[in-house]
mmCIF file of the C-alpha atoms, coordinates in Angstrom:
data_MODEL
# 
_entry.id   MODEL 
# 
loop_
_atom_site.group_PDB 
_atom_site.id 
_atom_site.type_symbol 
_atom_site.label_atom_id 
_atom_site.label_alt_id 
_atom_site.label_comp_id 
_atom_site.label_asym_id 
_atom_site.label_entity_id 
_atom_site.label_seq_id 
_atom_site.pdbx_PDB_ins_code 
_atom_site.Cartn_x 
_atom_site.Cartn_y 
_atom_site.Cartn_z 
_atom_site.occupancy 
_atom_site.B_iso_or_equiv 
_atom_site.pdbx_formal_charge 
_atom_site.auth_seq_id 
_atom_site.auth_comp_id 
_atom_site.auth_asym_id 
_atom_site.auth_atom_id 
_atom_site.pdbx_PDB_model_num 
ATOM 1   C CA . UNK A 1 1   ? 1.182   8.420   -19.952 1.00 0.00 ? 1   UNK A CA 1 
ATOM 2   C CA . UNK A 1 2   ? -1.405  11.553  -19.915 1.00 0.00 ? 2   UNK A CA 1 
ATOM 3   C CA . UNK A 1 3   ? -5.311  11.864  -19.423 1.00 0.00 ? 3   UNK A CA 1 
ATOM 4   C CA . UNK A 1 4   ? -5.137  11.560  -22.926 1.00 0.00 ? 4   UNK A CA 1 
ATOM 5   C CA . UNK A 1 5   ? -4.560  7.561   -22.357 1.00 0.00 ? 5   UNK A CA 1 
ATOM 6   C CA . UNK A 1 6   ? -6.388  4.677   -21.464 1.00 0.00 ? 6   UNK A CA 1 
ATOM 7   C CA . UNK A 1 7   ? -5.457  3.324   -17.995 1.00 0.00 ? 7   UNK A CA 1 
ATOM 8   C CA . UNK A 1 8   ? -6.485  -0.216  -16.656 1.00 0.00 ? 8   UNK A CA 1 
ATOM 9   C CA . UNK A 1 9   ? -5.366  -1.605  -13.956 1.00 0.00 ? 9   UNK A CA 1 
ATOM 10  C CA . UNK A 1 10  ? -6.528  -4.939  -12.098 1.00 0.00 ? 10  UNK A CA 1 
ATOM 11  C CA . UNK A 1 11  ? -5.939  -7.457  -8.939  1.00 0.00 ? 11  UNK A CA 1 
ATOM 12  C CA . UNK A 1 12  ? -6.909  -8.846  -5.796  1.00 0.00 ? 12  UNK A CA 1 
ATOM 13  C CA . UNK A 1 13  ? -6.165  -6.768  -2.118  1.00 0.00 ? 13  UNK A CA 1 
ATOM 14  C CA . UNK A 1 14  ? -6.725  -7.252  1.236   1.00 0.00 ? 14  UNK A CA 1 
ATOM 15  C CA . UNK A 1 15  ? -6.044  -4.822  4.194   1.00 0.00 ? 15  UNK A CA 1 
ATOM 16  C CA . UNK A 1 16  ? -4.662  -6.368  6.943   1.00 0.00 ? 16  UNK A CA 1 
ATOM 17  C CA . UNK A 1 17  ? -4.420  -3.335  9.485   1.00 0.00 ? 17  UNK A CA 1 
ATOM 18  C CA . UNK A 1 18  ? -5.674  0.213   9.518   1.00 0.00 ? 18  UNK A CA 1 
ATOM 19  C CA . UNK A 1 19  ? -6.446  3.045   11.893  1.00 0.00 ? 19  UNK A CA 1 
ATOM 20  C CA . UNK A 1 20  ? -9.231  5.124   11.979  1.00 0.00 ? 20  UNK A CA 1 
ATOM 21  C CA . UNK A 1 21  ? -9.547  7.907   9.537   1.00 0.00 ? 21  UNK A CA 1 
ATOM 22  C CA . UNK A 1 22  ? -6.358  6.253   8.133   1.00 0.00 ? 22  UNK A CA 1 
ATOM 23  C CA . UNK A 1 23  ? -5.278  7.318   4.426   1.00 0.00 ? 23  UNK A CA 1 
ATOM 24  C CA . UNK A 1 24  ? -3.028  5.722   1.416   1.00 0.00 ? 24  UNK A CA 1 
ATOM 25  C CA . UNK A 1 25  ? -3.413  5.524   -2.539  1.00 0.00 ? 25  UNK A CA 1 
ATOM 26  C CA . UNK A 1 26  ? -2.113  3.521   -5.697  1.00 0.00 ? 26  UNK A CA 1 
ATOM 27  C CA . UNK A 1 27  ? -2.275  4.096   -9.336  1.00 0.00 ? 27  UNK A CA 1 
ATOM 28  C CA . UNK A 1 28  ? -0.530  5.940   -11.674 1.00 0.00 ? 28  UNK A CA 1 
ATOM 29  C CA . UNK A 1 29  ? 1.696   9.160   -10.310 1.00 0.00 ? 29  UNK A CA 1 
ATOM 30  C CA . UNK A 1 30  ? 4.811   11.058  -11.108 1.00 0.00 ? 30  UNK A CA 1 
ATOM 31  C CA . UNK A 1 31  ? 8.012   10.132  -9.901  1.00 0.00 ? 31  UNK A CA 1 
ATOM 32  C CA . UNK A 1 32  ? 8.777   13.999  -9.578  1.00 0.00 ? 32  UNK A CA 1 
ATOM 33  C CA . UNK A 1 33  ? 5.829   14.420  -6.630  1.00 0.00 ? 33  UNK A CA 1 
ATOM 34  C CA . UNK A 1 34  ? 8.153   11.866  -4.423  1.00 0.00 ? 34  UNK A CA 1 
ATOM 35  C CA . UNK A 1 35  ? 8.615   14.411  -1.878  1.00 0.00 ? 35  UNK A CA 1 
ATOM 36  C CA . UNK A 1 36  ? 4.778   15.505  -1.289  1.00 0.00 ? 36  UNK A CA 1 
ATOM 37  C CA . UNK A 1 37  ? 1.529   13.296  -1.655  1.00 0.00 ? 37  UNK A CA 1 
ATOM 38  C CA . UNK A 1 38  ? 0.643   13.281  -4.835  1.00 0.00 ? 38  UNK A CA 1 
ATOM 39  C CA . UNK A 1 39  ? -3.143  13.127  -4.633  1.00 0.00 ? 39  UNK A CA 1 
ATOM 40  C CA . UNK A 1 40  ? -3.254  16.748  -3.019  1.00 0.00 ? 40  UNK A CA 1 
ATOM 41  C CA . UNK A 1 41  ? -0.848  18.554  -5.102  1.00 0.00 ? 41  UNK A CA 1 
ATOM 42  C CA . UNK A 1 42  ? 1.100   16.145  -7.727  1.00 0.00 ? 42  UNK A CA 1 
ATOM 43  C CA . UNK A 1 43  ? -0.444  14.091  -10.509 1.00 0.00 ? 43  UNK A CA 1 
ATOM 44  C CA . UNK A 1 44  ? -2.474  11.389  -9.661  1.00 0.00 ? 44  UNK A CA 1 
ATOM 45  C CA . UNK A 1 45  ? -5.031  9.083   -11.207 1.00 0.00 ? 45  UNK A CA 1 
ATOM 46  C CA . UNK A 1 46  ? -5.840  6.111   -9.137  1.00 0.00 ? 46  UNK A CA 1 
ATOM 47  C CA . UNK A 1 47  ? -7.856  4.728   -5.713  1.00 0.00 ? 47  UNK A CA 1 
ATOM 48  C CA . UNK A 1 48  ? -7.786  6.445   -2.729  1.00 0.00 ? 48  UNK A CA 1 
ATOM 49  C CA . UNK A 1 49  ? -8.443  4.515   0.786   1.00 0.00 ? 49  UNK A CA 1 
ATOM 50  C CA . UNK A 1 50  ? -8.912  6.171   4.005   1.00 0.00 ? 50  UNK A CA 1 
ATOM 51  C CA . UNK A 1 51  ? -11.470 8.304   6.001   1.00 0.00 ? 51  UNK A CA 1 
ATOM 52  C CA . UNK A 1 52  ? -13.923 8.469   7.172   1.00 0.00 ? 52  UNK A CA 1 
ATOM 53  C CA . UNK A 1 53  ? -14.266 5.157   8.281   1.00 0.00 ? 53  UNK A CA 1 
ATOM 54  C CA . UNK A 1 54  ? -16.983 4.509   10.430  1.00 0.00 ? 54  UNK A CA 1 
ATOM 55  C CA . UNK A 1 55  ? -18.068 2.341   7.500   1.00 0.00 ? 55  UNK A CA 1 
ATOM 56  C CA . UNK A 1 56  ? -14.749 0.579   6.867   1.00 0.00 ? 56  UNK A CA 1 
ATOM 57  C CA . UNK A 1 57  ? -12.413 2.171   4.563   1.00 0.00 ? 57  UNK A CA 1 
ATOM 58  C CA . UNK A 1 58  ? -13.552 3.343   1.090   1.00 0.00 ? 58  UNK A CA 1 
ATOM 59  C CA . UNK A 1 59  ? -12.329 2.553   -1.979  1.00 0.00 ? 59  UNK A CA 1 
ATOM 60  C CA . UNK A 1 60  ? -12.920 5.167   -4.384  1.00 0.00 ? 60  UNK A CA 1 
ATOM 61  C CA . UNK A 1 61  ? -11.395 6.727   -7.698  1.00 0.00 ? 61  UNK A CA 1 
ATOM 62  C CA . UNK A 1 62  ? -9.525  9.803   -7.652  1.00 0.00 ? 62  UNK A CA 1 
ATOM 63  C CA . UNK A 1 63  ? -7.310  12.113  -9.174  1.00 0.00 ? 63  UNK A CA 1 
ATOM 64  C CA . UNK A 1 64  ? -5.106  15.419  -8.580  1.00 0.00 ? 64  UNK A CA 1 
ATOM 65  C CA . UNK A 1 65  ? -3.614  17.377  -11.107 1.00 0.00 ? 65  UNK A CA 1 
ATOM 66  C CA . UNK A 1 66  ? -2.733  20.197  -8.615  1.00 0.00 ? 66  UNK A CA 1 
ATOM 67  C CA . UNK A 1 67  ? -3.966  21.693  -5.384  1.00 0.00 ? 67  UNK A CA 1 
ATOM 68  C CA . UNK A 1 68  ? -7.002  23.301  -7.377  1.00 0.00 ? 68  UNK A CA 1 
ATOM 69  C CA . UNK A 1 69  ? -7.600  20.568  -10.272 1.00 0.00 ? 69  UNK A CA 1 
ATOM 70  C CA . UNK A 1 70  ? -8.411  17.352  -8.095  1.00 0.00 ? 70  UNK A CA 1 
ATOM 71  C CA . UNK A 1 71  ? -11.586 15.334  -7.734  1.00 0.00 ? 71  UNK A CA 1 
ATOM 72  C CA . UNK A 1 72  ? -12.877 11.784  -5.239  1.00 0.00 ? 72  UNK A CA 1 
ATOM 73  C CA . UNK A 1 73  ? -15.876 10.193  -4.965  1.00 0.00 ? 73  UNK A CA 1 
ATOM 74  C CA . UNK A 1 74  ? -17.313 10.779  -1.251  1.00 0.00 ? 74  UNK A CA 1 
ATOM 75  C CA . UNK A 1 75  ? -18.941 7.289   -1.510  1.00 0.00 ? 75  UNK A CA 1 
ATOM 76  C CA . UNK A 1 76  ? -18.040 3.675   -2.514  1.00 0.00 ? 76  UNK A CA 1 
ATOM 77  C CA . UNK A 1 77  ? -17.181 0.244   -1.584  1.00 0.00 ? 77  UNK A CA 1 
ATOM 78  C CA . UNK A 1 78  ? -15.132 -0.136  1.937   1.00 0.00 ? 78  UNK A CA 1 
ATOM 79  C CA . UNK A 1 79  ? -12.510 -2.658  2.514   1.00 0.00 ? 79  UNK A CA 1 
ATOM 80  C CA . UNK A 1 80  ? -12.790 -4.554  5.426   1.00 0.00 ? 80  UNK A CA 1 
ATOM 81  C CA . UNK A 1 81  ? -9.981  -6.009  7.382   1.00 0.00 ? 81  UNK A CA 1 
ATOM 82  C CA . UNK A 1 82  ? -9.224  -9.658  6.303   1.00 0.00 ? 82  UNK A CA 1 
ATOM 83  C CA . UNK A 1 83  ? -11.726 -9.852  3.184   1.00 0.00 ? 83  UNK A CA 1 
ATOM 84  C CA . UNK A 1 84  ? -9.457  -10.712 0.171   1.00 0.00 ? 84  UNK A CA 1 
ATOM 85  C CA . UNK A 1 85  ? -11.666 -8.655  -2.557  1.00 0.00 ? 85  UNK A CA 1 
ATOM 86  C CA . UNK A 1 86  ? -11.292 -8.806  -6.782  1.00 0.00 ? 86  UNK A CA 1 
ATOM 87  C CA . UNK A 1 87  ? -10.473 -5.084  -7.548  1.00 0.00 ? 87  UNK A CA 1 
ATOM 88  C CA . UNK A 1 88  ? -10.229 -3.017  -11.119 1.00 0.00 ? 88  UNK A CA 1 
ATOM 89  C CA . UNK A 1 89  ? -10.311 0.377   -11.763 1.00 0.00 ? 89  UNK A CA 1 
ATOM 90  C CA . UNK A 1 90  ? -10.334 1.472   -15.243 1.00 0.00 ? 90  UNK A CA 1 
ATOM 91  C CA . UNK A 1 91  ? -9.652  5.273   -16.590 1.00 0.00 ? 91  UNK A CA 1 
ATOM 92  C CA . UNK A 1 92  ? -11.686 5.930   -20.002 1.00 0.00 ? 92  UNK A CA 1 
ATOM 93  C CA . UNK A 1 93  ? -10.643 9.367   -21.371 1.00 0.00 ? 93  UNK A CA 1 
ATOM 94  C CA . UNK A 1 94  ? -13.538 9.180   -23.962 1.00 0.00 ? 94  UNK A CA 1 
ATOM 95  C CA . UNK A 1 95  ? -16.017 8.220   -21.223 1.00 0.00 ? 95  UNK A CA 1 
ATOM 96  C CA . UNK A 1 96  ? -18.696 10.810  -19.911 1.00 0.00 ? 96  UNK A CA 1 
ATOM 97  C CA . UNK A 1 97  ? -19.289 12.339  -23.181 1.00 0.00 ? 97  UNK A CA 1 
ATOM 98  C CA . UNK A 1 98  ? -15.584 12.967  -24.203 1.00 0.00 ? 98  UNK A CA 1 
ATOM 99  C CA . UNK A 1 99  ? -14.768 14.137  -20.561 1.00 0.00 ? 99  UNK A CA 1 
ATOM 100 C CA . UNK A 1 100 ? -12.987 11.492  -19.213 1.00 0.00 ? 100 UNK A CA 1 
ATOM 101 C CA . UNK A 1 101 ? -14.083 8.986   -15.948 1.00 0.00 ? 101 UNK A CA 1 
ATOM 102 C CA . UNK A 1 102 ? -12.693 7.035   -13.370 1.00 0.00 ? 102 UNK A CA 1 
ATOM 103 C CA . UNK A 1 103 ? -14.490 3.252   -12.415 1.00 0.00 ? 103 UNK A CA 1 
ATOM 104 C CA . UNK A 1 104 ? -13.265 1.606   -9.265  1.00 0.00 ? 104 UNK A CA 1 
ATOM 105 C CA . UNK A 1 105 ? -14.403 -1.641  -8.515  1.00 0.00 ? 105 UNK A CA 1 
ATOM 106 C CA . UNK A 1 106 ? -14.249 -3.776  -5.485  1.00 0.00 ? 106 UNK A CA 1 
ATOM 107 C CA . UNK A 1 107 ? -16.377 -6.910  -5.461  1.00 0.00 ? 107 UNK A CA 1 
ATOM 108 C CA . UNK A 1 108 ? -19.287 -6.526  -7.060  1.00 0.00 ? 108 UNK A CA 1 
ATOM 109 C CA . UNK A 1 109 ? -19.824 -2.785  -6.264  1.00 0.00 ? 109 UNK A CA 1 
ATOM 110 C CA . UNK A 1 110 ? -18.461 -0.408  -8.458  1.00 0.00 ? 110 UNK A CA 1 
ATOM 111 C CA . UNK A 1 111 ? -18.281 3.826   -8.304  1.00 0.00 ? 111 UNK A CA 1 
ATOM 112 C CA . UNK A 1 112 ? -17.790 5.496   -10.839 1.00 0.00 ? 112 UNK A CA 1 
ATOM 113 C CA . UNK A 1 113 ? -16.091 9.140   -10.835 1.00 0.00 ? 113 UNK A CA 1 
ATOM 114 C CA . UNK A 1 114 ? -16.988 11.420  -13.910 1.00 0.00 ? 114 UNK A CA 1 
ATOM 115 C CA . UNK A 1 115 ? -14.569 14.201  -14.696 1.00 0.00 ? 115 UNK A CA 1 
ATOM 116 C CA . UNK A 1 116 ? -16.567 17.543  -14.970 1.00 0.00 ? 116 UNK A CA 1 
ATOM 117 C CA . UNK A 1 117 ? -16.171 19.751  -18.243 1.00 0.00 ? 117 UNK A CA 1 
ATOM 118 C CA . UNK A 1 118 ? -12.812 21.434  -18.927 1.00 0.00 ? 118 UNK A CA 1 
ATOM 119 C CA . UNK A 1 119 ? -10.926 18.856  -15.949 1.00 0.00 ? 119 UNK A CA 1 
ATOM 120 C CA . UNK A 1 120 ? -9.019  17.242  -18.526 1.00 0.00 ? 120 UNK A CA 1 
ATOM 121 C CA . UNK A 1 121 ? -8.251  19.861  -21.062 1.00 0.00 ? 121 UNK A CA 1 
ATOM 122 C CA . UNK A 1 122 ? -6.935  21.053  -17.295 1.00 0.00 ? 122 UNK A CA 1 
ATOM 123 C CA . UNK A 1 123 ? -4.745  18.313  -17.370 1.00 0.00 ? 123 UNK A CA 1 
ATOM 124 C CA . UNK A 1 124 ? -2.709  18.712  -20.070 1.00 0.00 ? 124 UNK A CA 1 
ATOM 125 C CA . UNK A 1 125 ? 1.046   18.557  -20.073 1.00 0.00 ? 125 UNK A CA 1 
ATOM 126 C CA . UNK A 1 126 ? 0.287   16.354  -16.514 1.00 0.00 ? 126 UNK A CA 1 
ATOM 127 C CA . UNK A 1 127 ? 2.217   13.063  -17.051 1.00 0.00 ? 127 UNK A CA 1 
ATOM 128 C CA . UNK A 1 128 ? 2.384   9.629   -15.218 1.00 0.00 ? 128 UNK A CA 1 
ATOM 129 C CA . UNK A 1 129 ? 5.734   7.525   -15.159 1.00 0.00 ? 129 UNK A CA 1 
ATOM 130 C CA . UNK A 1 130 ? 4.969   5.464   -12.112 1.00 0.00 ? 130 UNK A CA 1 
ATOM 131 C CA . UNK A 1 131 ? 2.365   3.042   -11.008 1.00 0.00 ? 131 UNK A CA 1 
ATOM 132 C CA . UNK A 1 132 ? 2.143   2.064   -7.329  1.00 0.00 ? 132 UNK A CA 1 
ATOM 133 C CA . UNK A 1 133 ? 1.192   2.375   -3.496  1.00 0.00 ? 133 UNK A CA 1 
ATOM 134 C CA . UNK A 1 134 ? 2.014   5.386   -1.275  1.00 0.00 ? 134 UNK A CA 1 
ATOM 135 C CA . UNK A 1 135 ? 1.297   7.274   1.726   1.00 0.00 ? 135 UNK A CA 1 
ATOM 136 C CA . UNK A 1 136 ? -0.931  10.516  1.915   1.00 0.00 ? 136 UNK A CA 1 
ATOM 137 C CA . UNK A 1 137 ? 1.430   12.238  4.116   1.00 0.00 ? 137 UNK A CA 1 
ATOM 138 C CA . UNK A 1 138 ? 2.297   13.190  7.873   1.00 0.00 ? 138 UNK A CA 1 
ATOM 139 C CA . UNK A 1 139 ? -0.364  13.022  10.184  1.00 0.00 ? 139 UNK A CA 1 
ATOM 140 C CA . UNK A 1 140 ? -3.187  10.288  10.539  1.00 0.00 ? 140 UNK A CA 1 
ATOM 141 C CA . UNK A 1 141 ? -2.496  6.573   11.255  1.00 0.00 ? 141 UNK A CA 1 
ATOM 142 C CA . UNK A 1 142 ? -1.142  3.113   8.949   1.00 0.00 ? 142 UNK A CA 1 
ATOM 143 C CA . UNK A 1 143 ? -3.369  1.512   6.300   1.00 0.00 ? 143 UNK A CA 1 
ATOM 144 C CA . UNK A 1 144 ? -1.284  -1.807  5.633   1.00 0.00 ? 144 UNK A CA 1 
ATOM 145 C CA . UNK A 1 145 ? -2.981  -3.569  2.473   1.00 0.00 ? 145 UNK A CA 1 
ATOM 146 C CA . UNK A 1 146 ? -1.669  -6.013  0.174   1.00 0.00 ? 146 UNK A CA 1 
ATOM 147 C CA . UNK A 1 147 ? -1.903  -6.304  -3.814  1.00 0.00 ? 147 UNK A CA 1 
ATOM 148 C CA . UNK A 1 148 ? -1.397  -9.694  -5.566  1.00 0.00 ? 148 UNK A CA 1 
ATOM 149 C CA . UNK A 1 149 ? -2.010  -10.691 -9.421  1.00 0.00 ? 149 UNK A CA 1 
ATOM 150 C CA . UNK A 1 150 ? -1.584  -7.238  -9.852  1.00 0.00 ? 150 UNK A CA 1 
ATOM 151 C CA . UNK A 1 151 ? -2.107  -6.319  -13.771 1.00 0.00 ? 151 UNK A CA 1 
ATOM 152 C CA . UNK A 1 152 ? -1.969  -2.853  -15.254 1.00 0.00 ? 152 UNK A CA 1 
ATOM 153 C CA . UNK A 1 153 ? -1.978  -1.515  -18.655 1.00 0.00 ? 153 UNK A CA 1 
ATOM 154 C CA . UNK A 1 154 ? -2.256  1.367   -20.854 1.00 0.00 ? 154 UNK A CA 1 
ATOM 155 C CA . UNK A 1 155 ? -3.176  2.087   -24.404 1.00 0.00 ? 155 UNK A CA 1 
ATOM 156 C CA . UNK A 1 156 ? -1.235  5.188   -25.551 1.00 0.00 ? 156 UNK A CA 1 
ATOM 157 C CA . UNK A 1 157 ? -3.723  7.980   -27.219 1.00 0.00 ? 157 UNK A CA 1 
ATOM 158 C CA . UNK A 1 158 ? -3.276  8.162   -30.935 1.00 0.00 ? 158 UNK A CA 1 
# 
């Protein structure tokens, strides 16, 4: 899977635990960024969670092609301990004019992040062969949250 596809993905979560400023992700990765977080310097598309969270922890869209191709939302829905909470987040690669964007939903609130210009023409040759949870690396406390019903899909470009 590239930017070049359409990525949906779909469930219910609920964080049980997390400390403060606390970070993880899930979505769609590379299996070859195993050994470093991919949202900072792999390939990432997907919802962040973590800091800062004097509102709760937000759930926003992101991405990271490498270290200087990478984009998040600053503001969106928070989890909050406990709450069980519908989720979606769907990539459109012909949203945003042709430039791609990223819709994260939790509840009834939605964010939407909208790739600037050029950010997926950046992307190219970037490649996803994994979808799932992981850690943002060393440093920073435990965000334990579970996914049920979980559904993803992706419609290959033509």
């Amino acid at each position: 899977l590239t930017f070049n596809d359409r990525l949906e993905a779909r469930g219910k979560v609920v964080m049980t635990a997390a400390g403060p400023d606390a970070d993880m992700c899930f979505g769609w990765f590379h299996s070859d960024d195993k050994d470093h977080a991919p949202d900072k310097s792999g390939t990432f598309l997907g919802i962040h969670v973590g800091g800062p969270t004097r509102m709760g922890h937000p759930f926003l869209p992101a991405f990271c092609v490498n270290p200087d191709l990478r984009g998040k939302i600053k503001k969106g829905p928070s989890l909050l301990p406990g709450k069980t909470y519908d989720w979606s987040l769907l990539y459109d690669p012909a949203a945003n004019d042709g430039n791609g964007a990223i819709t994260a939903t939790l509840g009834s609130e939605s964010v939407t992040l909208n790739l600037r210009k050029g950010q997926k023409e950046g992307a190219k040759g970037a490649r996803f062969d994994h979808f799932g949870p992981f850690s943002v690396g060393p440093g920073g406390q435990m965000v334990k949250l579970y996914l049920d019903d979980l559904q993803y899909t992706a419609a290959a470009s033509q």
